[in-house]
C-alpha positions as CSV (number, residue, x, y, z in Angstrom):
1,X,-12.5,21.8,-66.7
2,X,-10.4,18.7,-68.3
3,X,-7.8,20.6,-67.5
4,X,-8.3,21.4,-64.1
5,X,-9.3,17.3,-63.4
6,X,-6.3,16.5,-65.2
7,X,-3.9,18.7,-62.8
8,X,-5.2,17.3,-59.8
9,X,-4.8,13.7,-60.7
10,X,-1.4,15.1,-61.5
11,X,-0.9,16.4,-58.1
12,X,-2.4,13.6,-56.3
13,X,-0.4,11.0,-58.1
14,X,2.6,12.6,-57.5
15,X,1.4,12.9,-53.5
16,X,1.2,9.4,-53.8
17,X,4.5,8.1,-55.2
18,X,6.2,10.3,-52.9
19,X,4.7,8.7,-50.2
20,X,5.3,5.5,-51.2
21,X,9.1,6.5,-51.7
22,X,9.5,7.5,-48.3
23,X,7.9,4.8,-46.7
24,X,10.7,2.6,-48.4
25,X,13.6,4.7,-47.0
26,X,12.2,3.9,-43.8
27,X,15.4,0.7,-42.4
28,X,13.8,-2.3,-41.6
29,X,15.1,-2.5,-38.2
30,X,13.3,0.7,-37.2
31,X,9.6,-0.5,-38.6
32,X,8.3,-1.9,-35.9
33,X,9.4,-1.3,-32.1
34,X,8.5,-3.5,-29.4
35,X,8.5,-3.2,-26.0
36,X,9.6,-6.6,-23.6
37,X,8.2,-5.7,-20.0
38,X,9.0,-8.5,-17.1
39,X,9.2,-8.8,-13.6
40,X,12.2,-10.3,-10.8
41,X,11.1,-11.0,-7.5
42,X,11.9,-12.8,-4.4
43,X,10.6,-16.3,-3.6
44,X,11.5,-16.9,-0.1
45,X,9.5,-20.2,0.4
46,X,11.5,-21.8,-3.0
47,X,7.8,-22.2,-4.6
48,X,9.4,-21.4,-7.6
49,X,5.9,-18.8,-8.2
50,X,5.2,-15.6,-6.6
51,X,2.9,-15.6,-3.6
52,X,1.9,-13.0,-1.0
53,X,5.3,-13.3,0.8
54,X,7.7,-12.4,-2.4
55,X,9.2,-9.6,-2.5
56,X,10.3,-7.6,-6.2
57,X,14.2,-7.3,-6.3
58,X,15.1,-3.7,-7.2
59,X,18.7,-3.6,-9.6
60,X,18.7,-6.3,-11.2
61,X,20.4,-6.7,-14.3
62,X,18.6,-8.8,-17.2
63,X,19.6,-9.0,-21.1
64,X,17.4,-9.8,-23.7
65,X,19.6,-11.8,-26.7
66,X,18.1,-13.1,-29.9
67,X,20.0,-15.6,-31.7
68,X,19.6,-16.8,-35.3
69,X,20.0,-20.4,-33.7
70,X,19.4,-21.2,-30.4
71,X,22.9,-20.0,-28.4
72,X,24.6,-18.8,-31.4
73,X,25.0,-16.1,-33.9
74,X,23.7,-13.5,-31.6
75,X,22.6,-10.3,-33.6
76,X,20.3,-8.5,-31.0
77,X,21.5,-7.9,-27.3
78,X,19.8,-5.0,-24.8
79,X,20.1,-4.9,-21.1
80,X,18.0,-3.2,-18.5
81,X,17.8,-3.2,-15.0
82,X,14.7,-3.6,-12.2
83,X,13.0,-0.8,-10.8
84,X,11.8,-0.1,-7.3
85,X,9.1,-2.8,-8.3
86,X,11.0,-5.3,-9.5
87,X,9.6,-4.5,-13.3
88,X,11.9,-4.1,-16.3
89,X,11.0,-2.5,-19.6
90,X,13.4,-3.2,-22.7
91,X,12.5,-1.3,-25.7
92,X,13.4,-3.4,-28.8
93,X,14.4,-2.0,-32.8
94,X,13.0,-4.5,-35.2
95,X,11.1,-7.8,-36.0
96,X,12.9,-10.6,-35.0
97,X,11.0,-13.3,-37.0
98,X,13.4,-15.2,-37.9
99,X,15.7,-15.1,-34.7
100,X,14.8,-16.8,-31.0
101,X,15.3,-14.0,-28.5
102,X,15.5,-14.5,-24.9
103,X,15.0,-13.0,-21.6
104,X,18.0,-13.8,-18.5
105,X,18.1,-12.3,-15.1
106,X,21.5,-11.7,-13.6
107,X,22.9,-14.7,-11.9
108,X,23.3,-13.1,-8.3
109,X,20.2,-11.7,-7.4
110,X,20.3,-8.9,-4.5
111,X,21.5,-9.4,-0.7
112,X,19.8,-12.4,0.7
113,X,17.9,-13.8,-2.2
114,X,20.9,-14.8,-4.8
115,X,19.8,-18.4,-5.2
116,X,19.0,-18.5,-8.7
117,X,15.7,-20.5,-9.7
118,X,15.8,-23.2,-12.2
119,X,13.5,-21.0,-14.8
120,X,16.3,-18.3,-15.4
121,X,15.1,-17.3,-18.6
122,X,11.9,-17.2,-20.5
123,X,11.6,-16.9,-24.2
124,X,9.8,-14.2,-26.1
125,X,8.6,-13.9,-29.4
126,X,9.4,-10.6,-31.4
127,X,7.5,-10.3,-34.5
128,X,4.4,-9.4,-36.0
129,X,3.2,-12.4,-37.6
130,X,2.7,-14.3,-34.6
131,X,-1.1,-13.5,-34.0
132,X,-0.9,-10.4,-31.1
133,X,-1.8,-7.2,-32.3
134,X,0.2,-5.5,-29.6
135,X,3.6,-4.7,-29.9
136,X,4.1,-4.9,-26.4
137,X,5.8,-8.4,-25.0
138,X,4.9,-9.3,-21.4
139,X,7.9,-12.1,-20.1
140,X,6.7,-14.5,-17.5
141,X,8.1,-13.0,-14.2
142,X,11.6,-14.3,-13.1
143,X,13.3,-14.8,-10.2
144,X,15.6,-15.9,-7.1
145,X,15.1,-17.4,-3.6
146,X,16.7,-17.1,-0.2
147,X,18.8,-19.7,1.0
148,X,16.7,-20.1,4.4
149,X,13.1,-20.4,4.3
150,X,10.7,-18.2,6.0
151,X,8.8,-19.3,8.9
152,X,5.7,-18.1,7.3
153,X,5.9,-20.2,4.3
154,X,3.9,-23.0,6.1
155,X,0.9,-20.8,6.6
156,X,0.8,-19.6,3.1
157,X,0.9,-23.5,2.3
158,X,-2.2,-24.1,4.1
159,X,-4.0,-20.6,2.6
160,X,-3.0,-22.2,-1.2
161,X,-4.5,-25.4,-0.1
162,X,-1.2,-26.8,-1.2
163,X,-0.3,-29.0,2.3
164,X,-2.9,-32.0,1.8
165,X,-1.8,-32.6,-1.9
166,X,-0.2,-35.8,-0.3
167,X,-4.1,-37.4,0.9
């Protein structure tokens, strides 16, 4: 019966250790994977937000960078591009603690709305240890205006309660 405990442990311990071997061949950069989803539209009032009238820009490039300092070093770039929606989804190797990543939309925009806004980018935090059990990123949306601005932008105005700010 000794015997028969003592093979088991055997058995189990070795389970064990080999477990804990193969989680340590696992590469760092392929622990965790995290996915950065955003958003370009069209702002054709130059609120500089999205309201009833924008429109989502379908194409657009935009390239996630993370940087051990802030413009240089770069060790992590990915593009993607906007989807009939105007929603992008970068998929991401890696915690990037130690780095400051960042979300840019193309400069151009699409057709008619190329005016770029003066938020082109928005930062993102890619790491565990930051308090958000998901590893899903959401990136505030981004985007670009038209150079005229629509004749319905006043009423919109009025229905945000935003045209007797000045009283």
């Amino acid at each position: 019966m000794t015997r028969s405990f003592a093979i088991v442990a055997l058995i189990v311990s070795a389970f064990c250790f080999s477990s804990v071997l193969a989680a340590r061949k696992v590469p760092a950069d392929c622990r965790e994977v995290f996915t950065v989803i955003g958003k370009i539209y069209c702002d054709p009032c130059h609120f500089e937000f999205e309201s009833r009238l924008s429109k989502p820009l379908v194409g657009v490039k935009v390239t996630l960078r993370c940087a051990k300092e802030e413009g240089k070093n770069v060790t992590y770039v990915k593009e993607a591009k906007t989807d009939k929606n105007g929603v992008y989804k970068i998929t991401v190797n890696g915690d990037h603690e130690e780095e400051v990543c960042e979300v840019n939309s193309d400069s151009n925009g699409k057709g008619e709305c190329n005016l770029p806004m003066a938020n082109k980018s928005d930062r993102i935090g890619l790491n565990k240890n930051m308090g958000v059990s998901s590893l899903v990123r959401l990136v505030n949306p981004l985007g670009f205006m038209t150079k005229a601005i629509d004749s319905q932008c006043e009423k919109v105005i009025s229905e945000l309660g935003l045209d007797n700010l000045d009283d």
